[in-house]
N, C-alpha and C positions, 0 to 999 in steps of 0.2 A: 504493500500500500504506500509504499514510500513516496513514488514519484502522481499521488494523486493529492489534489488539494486537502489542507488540513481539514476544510468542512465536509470532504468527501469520506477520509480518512477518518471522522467521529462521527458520522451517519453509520456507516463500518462497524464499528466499534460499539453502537449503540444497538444495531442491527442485531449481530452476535449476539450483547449480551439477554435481550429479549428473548432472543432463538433458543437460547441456554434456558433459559426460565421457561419458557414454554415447554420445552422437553425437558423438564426437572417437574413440569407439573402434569403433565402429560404422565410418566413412569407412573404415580402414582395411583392414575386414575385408568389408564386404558392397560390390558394387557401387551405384555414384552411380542405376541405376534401383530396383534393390530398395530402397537407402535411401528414396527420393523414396516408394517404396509404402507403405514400414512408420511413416511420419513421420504420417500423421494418426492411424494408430492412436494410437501413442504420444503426441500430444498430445491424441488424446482420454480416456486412461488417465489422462497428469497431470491434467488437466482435472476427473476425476474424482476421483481421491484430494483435492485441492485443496479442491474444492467439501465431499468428506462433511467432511474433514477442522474446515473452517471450522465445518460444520453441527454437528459432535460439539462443537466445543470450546465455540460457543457456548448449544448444549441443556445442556449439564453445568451451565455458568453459571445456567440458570434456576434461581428460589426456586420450591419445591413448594407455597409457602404466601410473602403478603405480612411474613411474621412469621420466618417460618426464619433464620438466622443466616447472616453475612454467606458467600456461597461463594467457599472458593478453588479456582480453576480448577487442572488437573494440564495439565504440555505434552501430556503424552498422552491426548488424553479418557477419564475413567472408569478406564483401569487405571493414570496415572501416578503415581497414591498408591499404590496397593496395592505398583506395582513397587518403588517407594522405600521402603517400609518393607522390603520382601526383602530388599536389596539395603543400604540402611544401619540397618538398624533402627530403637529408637526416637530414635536421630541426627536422623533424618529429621521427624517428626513436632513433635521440640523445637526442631529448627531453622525452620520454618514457624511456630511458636508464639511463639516469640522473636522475629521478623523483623515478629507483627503483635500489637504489646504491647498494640497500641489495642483489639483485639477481645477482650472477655472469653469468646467462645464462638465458632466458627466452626462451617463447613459444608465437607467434604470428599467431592465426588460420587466412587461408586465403583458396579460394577454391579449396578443394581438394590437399589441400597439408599444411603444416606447415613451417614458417620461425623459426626457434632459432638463437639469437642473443646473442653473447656469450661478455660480459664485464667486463671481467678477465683475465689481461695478463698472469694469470699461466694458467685458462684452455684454453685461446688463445694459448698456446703453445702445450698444448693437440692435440689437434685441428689439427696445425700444423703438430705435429708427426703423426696422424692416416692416413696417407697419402694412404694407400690402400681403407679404407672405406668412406674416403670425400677428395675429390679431386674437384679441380676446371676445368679442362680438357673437362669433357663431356661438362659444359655449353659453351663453346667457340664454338664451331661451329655455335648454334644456335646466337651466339651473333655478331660472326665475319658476319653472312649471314645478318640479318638485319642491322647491320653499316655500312659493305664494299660492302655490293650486288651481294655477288657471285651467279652465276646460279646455277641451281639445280643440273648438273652435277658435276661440282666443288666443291658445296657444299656437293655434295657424297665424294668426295676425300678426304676435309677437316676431315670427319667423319671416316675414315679409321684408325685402328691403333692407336687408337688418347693418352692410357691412357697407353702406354707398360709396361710389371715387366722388370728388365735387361735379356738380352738375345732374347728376343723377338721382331720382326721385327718392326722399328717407321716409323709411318705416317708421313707427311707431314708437322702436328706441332710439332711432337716430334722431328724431325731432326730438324727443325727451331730453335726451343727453344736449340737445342745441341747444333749449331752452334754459336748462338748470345752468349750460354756460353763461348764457346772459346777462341770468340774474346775478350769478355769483364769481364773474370775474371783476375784476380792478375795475372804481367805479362808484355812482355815484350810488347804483340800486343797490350795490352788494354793501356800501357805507348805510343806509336805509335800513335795509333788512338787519345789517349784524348792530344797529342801535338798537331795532326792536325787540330783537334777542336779548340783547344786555339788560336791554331795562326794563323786559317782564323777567326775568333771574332778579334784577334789583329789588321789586316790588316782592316777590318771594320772598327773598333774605330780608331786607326791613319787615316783612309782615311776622316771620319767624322770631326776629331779635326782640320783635314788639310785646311778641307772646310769651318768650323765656326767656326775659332782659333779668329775673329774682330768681330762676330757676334752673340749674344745669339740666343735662339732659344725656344718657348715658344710650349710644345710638351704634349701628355697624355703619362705617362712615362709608362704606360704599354703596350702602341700600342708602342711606340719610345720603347722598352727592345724587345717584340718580335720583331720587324721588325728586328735587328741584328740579334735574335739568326736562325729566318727563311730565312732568304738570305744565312748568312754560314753553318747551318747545311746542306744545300741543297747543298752549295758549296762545301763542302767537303765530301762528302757521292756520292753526282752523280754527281761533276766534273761539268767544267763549262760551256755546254751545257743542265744542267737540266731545267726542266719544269719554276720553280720561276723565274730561270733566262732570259729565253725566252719570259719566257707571266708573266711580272710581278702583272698583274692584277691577278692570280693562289693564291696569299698573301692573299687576301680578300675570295678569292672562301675557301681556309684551314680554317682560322676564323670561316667564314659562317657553313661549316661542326663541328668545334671541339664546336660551343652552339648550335646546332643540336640534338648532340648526345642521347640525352632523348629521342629526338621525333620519333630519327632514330629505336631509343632501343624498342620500341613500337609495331613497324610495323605493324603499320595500316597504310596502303593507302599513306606511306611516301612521295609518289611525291605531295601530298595532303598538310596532317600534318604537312610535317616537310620537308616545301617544298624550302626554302634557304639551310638549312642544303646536302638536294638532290640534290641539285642542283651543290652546289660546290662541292659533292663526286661525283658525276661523270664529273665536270670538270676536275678535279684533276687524274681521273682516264683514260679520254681521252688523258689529257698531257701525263700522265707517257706512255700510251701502246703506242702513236708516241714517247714517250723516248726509250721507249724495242725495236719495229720494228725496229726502226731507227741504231737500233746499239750504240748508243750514252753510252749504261752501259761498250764499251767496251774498251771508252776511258784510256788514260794510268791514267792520275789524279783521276778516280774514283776508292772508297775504295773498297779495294776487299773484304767485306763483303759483299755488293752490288752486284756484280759480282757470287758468292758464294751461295747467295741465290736465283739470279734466273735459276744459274744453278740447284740447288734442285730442286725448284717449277716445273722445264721443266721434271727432272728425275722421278716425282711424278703424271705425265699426266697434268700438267699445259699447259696453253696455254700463249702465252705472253700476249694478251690483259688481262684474267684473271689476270697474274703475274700483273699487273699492278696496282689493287685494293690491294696487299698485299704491296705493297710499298707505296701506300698511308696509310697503315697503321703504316707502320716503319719510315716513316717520321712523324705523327703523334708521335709516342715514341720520338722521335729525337728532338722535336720543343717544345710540351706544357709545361710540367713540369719543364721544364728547365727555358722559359720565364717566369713563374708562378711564379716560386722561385725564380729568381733573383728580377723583380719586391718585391717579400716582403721584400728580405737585403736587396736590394738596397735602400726601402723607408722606413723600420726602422733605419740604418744607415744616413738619410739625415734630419732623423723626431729629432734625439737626439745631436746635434751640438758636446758634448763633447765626446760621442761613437766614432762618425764618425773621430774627430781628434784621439783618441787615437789606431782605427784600422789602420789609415794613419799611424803614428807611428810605427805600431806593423807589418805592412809590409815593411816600409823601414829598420827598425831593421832586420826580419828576412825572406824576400824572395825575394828584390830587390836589384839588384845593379846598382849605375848610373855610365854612363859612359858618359864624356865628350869630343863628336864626334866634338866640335868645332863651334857647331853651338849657338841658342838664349838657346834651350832649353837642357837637359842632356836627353840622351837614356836610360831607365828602360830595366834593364834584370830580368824579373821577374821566378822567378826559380817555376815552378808547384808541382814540390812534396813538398818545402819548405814550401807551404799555407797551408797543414795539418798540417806537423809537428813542425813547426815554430810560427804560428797564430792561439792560443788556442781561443785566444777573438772571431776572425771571422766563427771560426770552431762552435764555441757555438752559434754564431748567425743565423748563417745558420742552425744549427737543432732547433733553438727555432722558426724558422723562418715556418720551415716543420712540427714541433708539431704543433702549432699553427693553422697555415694553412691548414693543412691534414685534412680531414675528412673522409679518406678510408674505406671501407669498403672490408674487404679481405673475398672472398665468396666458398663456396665448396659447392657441393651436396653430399648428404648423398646415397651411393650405394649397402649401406646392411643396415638393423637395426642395429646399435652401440650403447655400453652401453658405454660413453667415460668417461674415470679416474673410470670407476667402479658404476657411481652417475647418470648419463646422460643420458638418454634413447635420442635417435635420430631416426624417422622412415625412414624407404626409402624412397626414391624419394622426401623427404625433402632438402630443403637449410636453410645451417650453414652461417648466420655474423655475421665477427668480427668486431665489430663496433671501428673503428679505432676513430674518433669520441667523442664518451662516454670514450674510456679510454683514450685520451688525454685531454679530460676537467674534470678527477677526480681526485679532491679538496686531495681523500683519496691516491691516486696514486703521484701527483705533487705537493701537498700541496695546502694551503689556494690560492697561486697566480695561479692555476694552468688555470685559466682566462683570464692572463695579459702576456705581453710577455717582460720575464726578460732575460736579453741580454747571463749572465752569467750562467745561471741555469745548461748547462751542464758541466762547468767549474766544480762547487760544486759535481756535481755526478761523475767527473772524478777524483777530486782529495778531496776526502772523507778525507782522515787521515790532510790533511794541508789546509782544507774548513776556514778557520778563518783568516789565513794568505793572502787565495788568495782572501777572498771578501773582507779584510779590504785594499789591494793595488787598489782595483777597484771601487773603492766607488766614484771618478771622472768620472762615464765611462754614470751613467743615472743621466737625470735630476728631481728633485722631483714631478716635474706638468705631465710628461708625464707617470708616474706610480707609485700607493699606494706601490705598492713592489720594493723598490727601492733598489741598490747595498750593502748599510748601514747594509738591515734587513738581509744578505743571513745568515749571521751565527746562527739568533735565528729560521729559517728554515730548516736550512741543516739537523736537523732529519728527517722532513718532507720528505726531496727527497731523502735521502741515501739508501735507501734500495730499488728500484725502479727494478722492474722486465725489464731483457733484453727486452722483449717480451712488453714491455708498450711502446716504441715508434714504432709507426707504417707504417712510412711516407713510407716506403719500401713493406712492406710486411713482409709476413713469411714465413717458409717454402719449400715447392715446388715452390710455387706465389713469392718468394724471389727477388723482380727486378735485373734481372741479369744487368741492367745498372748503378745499385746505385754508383760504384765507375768512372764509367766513367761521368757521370751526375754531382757527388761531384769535381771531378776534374776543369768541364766545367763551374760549376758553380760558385767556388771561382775565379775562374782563369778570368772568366768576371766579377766580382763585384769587383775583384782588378785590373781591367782597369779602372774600370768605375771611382771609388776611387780616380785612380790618375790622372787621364786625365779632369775630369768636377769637377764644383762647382752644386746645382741643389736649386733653392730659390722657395718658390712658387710663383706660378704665379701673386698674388695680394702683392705682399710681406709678411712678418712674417714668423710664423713657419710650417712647412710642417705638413699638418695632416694627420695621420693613421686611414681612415676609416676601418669600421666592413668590416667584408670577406661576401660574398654572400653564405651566407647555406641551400638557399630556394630553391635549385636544387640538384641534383641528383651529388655525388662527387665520379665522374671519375676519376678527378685527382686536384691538387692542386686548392684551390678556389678563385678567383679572387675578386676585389673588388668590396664591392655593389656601391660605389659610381667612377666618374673618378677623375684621382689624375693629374692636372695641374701643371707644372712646368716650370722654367727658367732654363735651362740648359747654362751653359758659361764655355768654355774650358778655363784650368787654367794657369796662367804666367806660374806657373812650369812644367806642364802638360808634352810635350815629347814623342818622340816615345815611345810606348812597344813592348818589344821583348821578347815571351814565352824561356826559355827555360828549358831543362831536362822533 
C-alpha cells in the first residue's frame, strides 16, 4: 500500500479492520462450513468496493482541461465536499483554503460538475471583471425559488431576461437591481433615505432611554440590537401600518426564517426540513400580501422605493400576493446585516473600556453638537456625513468589524469554458468562489494579526506614508489582555498591511455582486453605534469585563456571522445621555 495515497492507504486499513470484526462475529454465530461458503463472496465484495473505491478517488483527481486548477481530492469521491460543507459549513471550505495558501485558485470535484475557489484578491478581481463568462445572475432564480417560494409561474418570470448586455430588454431582476441602484448610489436620494433610516433608529433609542432613563435593563445584546434595527427598518421602508408593526409577533417569525436559510437552500421537502424557517416565510409572506391588497404600500410615509418596486413587479406579470415574497426579501436586505454589524462594534467597543472612551471623544470632537434645550440633559445633533469623515477610529472599527466577521462567499457560474488571466481553465456549467473567508484570515494578505481584531488596522492602510505617527497617538485606544496585537506593534506591521489589494476586503462584494447598499448600510450603521455610544453604558451581566466570543462559522455564511455563544448585558442609560437628533 505504500505507493497509494495516505487516504487510500487508511480506507485500507479501516477496511481490514471491519473485515476482521465481521468474521470475529460471524465465527461465533454461523457455522465453520457456512462460514468457509460465504468467505469468497465477501472477499469478493471487498475486493470490489476496494477497486471502485481507488477508481472514484483517483477519476475525481483528473484535470478536465491541462489548465484547470490545481484538484483537491475529497476522502469521499465526488460527495466529500458537498458532505463537508453540510455538515461544517463555510468552516469547511476556509479550512481547505487556508491549509493550501500556495494555491490562489483551486478545483473541488463534486457531481457532475466542479467548484473552483478562487483565494487571490488579484485573481478575485479577475473574476470580477469577466462579467460576460461568470456571472452570478443565472443562479438566482433557482435560489430566490427555494428561499422565497415562488410558484412555478413566477418562477418563469423571475427566469426571463434575467442576464441582459446594454441595450437589450431587462427582466424582472434586472430592472430591480437598476432601480435599488438608483436609489442607493452616491447622491442626493441615497442622503434622503439613509437620514430616514437614522432618524426613525433615533426616535427608537430616545423613546427607549425615555423608558429606562431609572432603570437598567439586563438584555442579549444581539436580540436587544436587532429588535431596533427591525421595528425601524420596517418603519421607514412601509410606513407605519406595516406587517412588524401590526402582528409584532412577524419579529420572531423573520429570525425563524433568516437561521433557516441553509435548510431553505436545500429544498428538500422544506415544510419538512426546515420546517421553522417555513414557517415564518410564509408568515411573513401572508402579512406582507394583506400589506399589498390592503393598499397600505400607498400610504404617504412609505419610501417610494417600496412603492416603485411593486409597481415593477405588477409591470413584469407579478401578482401582488406573489409581490409579497419579494418584499420579504428586501426586508431581509434591510434588517440582517445591519443588526449583525452593529452587534460586532457595538460589543468590541464595550469589550475595550479605553476604545470605547476615546471613540466617545472622537464623536463629540467631530460629528456632535450639544445643544442646551434647558432641560437635565443637553440635545446631541449628530451630523451623519461627519461619522465618515470626521471619525477615522470608528470608521476602522466598523470595517475590522466586517473583515472579521464576513465570511462571504461571492459566487458566479461559469457560462462558456474561460481560460481566466490566461492560467485558468474554468468548464461550463461550473461555479466560481471567492472565498471571502480564506482571504480575510490570510496571515500573507493582513499580516501575522490577521486572526485578531485590531481596532486601527484600516487607519494604517489609509494612511501608509504617516503609519508611525498615527499608531504611536493610538496606542491608549486597546488594552494588552484583550489582544497579542496591540496599538504599540502597528508600526513594526505596517509593511505587512500596506500593500493590501482593493479586492482583499470582501464584506461587500465585487463586481457586478457589488452591494448596491454598502453606503446606505455604512451610513445606518455608524449612525446607530453612535447612539448607542452616547445614550447607554453596557457592563456585563455578572459584572467585569464584556467578552468577545468566536463568531459561528459552522454554517453556511449568507451574511454576517453571528455569535456562537449569547452575549449578556446591563444596559443603563447614561447621566449625560440626551436626546439624539440625526442631522444632514
Amino acid at each position: 500500500m505504500a505507493s497509494l495515497p495516505p487516504i487510500i492507504q487508511s480506507w485500507v486499513s479501516n477496511l481490514q479492520y471491519y473485515t476482521s470484526t465481521i468474521q470475529s462475529y460471524i465465527s461465533t454465530h454461523i457455522s465453520t462450513q457456512e462460514w468457509t461458503d460465504y468467505q469468497p463472496l465477501i472477499a469478493t465484495v471487498v475486493a470490489v468496493l476496494s477497486a471502485l473505491y481507488v477508481v472514484l478517488y483517483r477519476l475525481q483527481s483528473v484535470k478536465r482541461h491541462p489548465d484547470e486548477p490545481p484538484v483537491i481530492a475529497a476522502g469521499v469521491p465526488y460527495l466529500g465536499h458537498l458532505l463537508g460543507m453540510a455538515m461544517f459549513g463555510g468552516r469547511y471550505v476556509k479550512g481547505i483554503g487556508l491549509k493550501h495558501r500556495d494555491k490562489p485558485v483551486f478545483t473541488l470535484p463534486v457531481p457532475f460538475s466542479r467548484i473552483y475557489v478562487v483565494t487571490d484578491p488579484t485573481l478575485a478581481n479577475a473574476v470580477q471583471r469577466a462579467s460576460k463568462a461568470l456571472s452570478f445572475m443565472p443562479l438566482v432564480p433557482d435560489i430566490t425559488k427555494r428561499v422565497l417560494g415562488f410558484d412555478a409561474a413566477h418562477d418563469a418570470i423571475l427566469r426571463k431576461d434575467i442576464d441582459p448586455e446594454p441595450g437589450q430588454p431587462k427582466g424582472v431582476l434586472a430592472d430591480l437591481h437598476e432601480l435599488v441602484w438608483s436609489y442607493l448610489g452616491p447622491g442626493q436620494t441615497l442622503t434622503d433615505l439613509s437620514l430616514r433610516a437614522s432618524r426613525e433608529l433615533a426616535r427608537q433609542v430616545n423613546l427607549y432611554a425615555e423608558a429606562h432613563d431609572r432603570d437598567p435593563e439586563v438584555v442579549s445584546l444581539l436580540i436587544w440590537i436587532r429588535h431596533f434595527v427591525a421595528i425601524s427598518t420596517a418603519n421607514f421602508l412601509y410606513g407605519a401600518r406595516n406587517p412588524l408593526a401590526l402582528q409584532p409577533e412577524l419579529e420572531g417569525s423573520f429570525w425563524d426564517f433568516d437561521h433557516g436559510l441553509g435548510a431553505l437552500l436545500m429544498g428538500i421537502f422544506p415544510s419538512i426540513t426546515a420546517g421553522k424557517a417555513y414557517r415564518g416565510r410564509e408568515a411573513l409572506a401572508t402579512a406582507f400580501a394583506e400589506y399589498l391588497e390592503d393598499g397600505r404600500h400607498n400610504d404617504e410615509e412609505v419610501s417610494p422605493i417600496i412603492r416603485q418596486r411593486i409597481e415593477r413587479l405588477l409591470q413584469h406579470g407579478f401578482t401582488l400576493r406573489e409581490a409579497s415574497r419579494s418584499e420579504v426579501s428586501f426586508l431581509f436586505a434591510g434588517i440582517v446585516n445591519t443588526a449583525t454589524t452593529t452587534f460586532w462594534v457595538v460589543l468590541h467597543l464595550f469589550a475595550r473600556p479605553d476604545l470605547l472612551n476615546y471613540i466617545r471623544a472622537e464623536l463629540l470632537a467631530g460629528a456632535v453638537t450639544e445643544l442646551d434645550m434647558g432641560g437635565d440633559k443637553p440635545t446631541r445633533l449628530l451630523d451623519q456625513e461627519a461619522l465618515k469623515t470626521n471619525c477615522p477610529t470608528l470608521m476602522s472599527v466598523f470595517r475590522e468589524s466586517l473583515r472579521v466577521g464576513s465570511d462571504f462567499y461571492s459566487t458566479r457560474l461559469v457560462k462558456t469554458d474561460t481560460l481566466l488571466s490566461g492560467r485558468h481553465f474554468f468548464a461550463k456549467d461550473s461555479v466560481v468562489q471567492i472565498a471571502g473567508g480564506v482571504i480575510h484570515a490570510d496571515t500573507g494578505i493582513w499580516g501575522p494579526s490577521a486572526d485578531q481584531f485590531d481596532p486601527v488596522r484600516f487607519i494604517k492602510l489609509q494612511q501608509q506614508s504617516s503609519s508611525s505617527s498615527a499608531s504611536s497617538s493610538s496606542t491608549n485606544l486597546t488594552r494588552e489582555s484583550s489582544s497579542s496585537s496591540t496599538l504599540s506593534s502597528a508600526k513594526d506591521e505596517n509593511e505587512k498591511v500596506k500593500g493590501v489589494h482593493p479586492a482583499a476586503f470582501r464584506a461587500f462584494g465585487g463586481g457586478k455582486t457589488l452591494c448596491p447598499g454598502r453606503h446606505f448600510a455604512t451610513h445606518e450603521i455608524l449612525a446607530f453605534v453612535a447612539m448607542i455610544v452616547l445614550t447607554v453604558d453596557l457592563e456585563a451581566e455578572s459584572g467585569g469585563e464584556i467578552v468577545v466570543p468566536e463568531k459561528e462559522d459552522g454554517v453556511m455564511p449568507v451574511h454576517i456571522l453571528e455569535p456562537k455563544t449569547d452575549v449578556r448585558v446591563k444596559v443603563r442609560v447614561r447621566k449625560d445621555g440626551g436626546e439624539v437628533v440625526v442631522v444632514r
